[in-house]
N, C-alpha and C positions, 0 to 999 in steps of 0.2 A: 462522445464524451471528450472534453477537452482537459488533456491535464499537457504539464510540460514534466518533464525527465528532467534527474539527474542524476548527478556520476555518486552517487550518496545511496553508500549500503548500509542494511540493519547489521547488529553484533552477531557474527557466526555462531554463539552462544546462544538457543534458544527460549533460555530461562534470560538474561539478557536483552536479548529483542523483545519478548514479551511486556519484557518491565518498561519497554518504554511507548506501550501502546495504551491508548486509555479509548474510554465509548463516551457516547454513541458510535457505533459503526453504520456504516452505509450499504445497506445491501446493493448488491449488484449482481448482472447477470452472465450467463458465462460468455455471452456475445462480446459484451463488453472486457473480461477478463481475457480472454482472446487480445482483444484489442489496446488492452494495456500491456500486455506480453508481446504485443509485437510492437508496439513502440519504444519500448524498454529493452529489447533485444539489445541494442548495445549501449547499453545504460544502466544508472544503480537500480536498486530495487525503491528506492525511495522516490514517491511522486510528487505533483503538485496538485491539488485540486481544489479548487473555490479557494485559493491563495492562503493553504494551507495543507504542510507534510504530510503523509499517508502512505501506508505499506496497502496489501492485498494481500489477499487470501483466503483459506478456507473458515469458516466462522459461523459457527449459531447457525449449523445445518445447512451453508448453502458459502457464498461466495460477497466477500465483503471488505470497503475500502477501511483500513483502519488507522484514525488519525494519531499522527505522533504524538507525544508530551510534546512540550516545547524546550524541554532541558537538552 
């Protein structure tokens, strides 16, 4: 999976971070969640993917890339 990192966290508020996630989300697998945790090891929680923002995490039963607002 090719994403690039950055130094760019969600709001420690998670009513907050919520509001700034919208769908479709992308399932994904936990191979791959693996492998965005270890690339993000010292980086924000915030990704890049198909040249656009996106957090991770657990979702609609399983594991899923979830793209930012753009606000």
């Amino acid at each position: 999976m090719k994403i690039e990192t950055t130094q760019d966290f969600l709001p420690t508020n998670f009513k907050d971070a919520v509001h700034l996630l919208k769908r479709p989300y992308i399932s994904i697998t936990v191979d791959q969640v693996k492998e965005i945790e270890r690339k993000t090891k010292d980086a924000g929680d915030i990704i890049i993917y198909r040249g656009q923002r996106m957090t991770w995490g657990n979702a609609d039963g399983g594991y899923a890339l979830m793209p930012l607002n753009s606000q």
